[in-house]
N, C-alpha and C positions, 0 to 999 in steps of 0.2 A: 637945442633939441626939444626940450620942455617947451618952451614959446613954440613951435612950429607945430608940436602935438597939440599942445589948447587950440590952436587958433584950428586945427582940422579939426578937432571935434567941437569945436564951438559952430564949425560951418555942417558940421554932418545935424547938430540937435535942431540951427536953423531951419534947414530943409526938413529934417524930419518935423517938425513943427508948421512949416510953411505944406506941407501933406498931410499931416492931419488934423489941420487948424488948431493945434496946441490948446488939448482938452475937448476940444468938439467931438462929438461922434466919426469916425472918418465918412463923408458922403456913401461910399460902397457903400458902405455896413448900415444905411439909416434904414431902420424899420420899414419905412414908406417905400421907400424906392426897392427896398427886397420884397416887399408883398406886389407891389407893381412886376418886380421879375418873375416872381411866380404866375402870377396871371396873365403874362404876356407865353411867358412857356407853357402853360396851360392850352391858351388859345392856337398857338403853335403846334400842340399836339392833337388838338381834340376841335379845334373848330372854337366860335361864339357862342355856340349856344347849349355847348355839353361842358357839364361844370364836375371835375373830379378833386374836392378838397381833401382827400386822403392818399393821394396817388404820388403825387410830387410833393417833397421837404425841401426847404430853401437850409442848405448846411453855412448857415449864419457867419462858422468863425473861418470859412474859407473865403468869407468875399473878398477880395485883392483888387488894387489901383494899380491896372497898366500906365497909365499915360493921365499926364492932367496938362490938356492946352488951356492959357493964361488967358485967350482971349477967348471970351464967351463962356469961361470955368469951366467947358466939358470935361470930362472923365473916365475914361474909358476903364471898364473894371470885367470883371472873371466873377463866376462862384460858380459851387460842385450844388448843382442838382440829383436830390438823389430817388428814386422812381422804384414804386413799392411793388414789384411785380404779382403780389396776389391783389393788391387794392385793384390793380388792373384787369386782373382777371375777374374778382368780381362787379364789376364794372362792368366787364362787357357781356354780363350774365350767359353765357356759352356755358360754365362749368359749374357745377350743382356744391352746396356746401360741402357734401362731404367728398369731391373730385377736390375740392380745393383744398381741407384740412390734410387729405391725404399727402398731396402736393406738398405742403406745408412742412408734414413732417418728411417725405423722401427726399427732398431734393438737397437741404443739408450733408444727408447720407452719402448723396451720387456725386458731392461734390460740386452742387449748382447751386449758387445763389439767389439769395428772393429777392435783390436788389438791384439796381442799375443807375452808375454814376455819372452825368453827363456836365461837362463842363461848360456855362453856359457865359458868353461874352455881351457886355452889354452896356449901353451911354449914356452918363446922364447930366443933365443940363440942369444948373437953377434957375429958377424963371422969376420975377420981379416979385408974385405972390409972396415968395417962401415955398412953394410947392417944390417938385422938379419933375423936369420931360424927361423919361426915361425910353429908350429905344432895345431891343433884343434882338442880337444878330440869327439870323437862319442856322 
């Protein structure tokens, strides 16, 4: 019974290791490739040539590894995007500062939040550089 337990958790630290390259950063979660999702969801949202850096947070410790096919390393991963609804509002200068403070403080009250979490899925590939291809599903 003792041998059949080591040898499963010797196989489970394996894999967990062979997924996060034992001590590596897990790919998800590499800096690089999370500021690449941000600016690909950016662009998703707003077009090429409108640039919102206060709008969208990349929530760092939720990036997750769906799936990792062997051939070609892809890795198909998750994270919670989360969307600052007054940074958007002033953004889209329609509402004057003090429409917006006002905002600010009611909507807490009425029980609406100034956030918005969106779950954002997306691929990434190492390429020979050391860089990586990153893709972001619609």
């Amino acid at each position: 019974m003792i041998k059949s337990s080591l040898y499963s958790s010797s196989i489970a630290f394996m894999l967990a290791c062979c997924l996060s390259a034992c001590g590596e950063e897990p790919l998800c979660r590499r800096p690089e490739v999370l500021e690449k999702v941000k600016q690909l969801f950016d662009q998703q949202q707003f077009g090429s040539f409108i640039h919102a850096p206060n709008v969208f947070k990349v929530r760092e410790e939720s990036a997750t590894l769906y799936t990792n096919r062997p051939e070609g390393g892809v890795s198909k991963c998750s994270v919670l995007m989360t969307t600052d609804l007054i940074e958007m509002l002033r953004l889209s200068g329609q509402q004057s500062a003090e429409d917006i403070e006002k905002i600010r403080q009611e909507a807490p009250k009425k029980g609406f939040s100034l956030t918005k979490d969106d779950l954002v899925t997306y691929l990434v590939q190492p390429l020979s550089s050391g860089k990586h291809y990153v893709t972001v599903f619609p």
